[in-house]
Structures are given as structure tokens and as C-alpha cells.
C-alpha positions as CSV (number, residue, x, y, z in Angstrom):
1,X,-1.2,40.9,-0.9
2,X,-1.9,38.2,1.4
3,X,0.3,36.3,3.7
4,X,3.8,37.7,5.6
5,X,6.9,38.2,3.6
6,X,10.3,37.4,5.4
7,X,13.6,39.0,4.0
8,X,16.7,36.5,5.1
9,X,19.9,37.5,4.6
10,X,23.4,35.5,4.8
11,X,26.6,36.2,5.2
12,X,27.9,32.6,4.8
13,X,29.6,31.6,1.4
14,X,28.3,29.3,-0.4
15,X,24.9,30.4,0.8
16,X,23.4,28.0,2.8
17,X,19.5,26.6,3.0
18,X,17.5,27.9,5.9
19,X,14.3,26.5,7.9
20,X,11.3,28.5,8.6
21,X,8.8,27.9,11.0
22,X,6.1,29.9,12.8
23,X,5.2,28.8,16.7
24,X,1.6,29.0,17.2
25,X,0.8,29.0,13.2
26,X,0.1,26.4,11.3
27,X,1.8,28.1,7.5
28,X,-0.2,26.5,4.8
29,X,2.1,27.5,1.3
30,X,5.3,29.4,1.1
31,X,6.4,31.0,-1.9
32,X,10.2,32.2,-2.8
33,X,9.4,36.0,-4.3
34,X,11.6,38.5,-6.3
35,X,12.6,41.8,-4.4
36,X,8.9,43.1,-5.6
37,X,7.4,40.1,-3.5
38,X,6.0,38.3,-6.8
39,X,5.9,34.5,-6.3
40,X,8.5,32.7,-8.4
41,X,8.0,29.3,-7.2
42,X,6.1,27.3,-4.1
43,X,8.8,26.2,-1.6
44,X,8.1,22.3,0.2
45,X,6.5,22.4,3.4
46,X,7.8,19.2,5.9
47,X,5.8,19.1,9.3
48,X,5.2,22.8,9.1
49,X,8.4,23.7,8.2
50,X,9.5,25.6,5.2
51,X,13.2,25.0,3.4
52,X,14.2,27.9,1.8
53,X,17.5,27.5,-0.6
54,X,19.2,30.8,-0.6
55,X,19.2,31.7,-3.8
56,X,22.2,34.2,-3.5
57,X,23.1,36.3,0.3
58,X,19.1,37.9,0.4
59,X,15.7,35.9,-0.2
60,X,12.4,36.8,-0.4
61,X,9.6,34.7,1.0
62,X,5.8,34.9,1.4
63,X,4.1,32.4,4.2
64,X,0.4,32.1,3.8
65,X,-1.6,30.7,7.2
């Protein structure tokens, strides 16, 4: 499909949120995805940065530019 997926993964307990960004890209939509990279639900962009909220200690996301 389209875009880049990132895998995070975290060892901290309770899992943490983590900020995403791209240098040089401008990312225009960011989706959280199950392990088959399926979107579950958009994620809020701030200033070209994406929040993710770990859902549990791996995530799935897919950045669109």
C-alpha cells in the first residue's frame, strides 16, 4: 500500500506515548495499523509531528507524505 509503516517497540511498563517525526518530509496522515498493517484509526498530527499511544509493548503505524 502506500505510505511507510514503522514498527516501535517498548520495553517501558506502563507503555508510554511516542513522537514521530520525519526530517526533510512533510507526513501528511498517520494511521495506527494491526500487525497486517490495516488502518485502525488516524493518529493527530501537531506541527508535523505524530503522537502515537502505545497500545501495548509493539505498534504499528503507517505515515503517508
Amino acid at each position: 500500500g502506500q505510505g511507510l509503516i514503522a514498527r516501535l517497540h517498548t520495553f517501558a511498563m506502563p507503555t508510554p506515548t511516542v513522537t514521530l517525526a520525519a526530517p526533510g518530509r512533510t507526513i501528511k496522515a498517520a494511521f495506527l495499523c494491526d500487525a497486517r498493517e490495516r488502518d485502525l484509526e488516524p493518529l493527530e498530527l501537531r506541527k508535523g509531528l505524530v503522537q502515537v499511544p502505545m497500545p501495548g509493548a509493539i505498534a504499528t503505524v503507517r505515515l503517508l507524505f
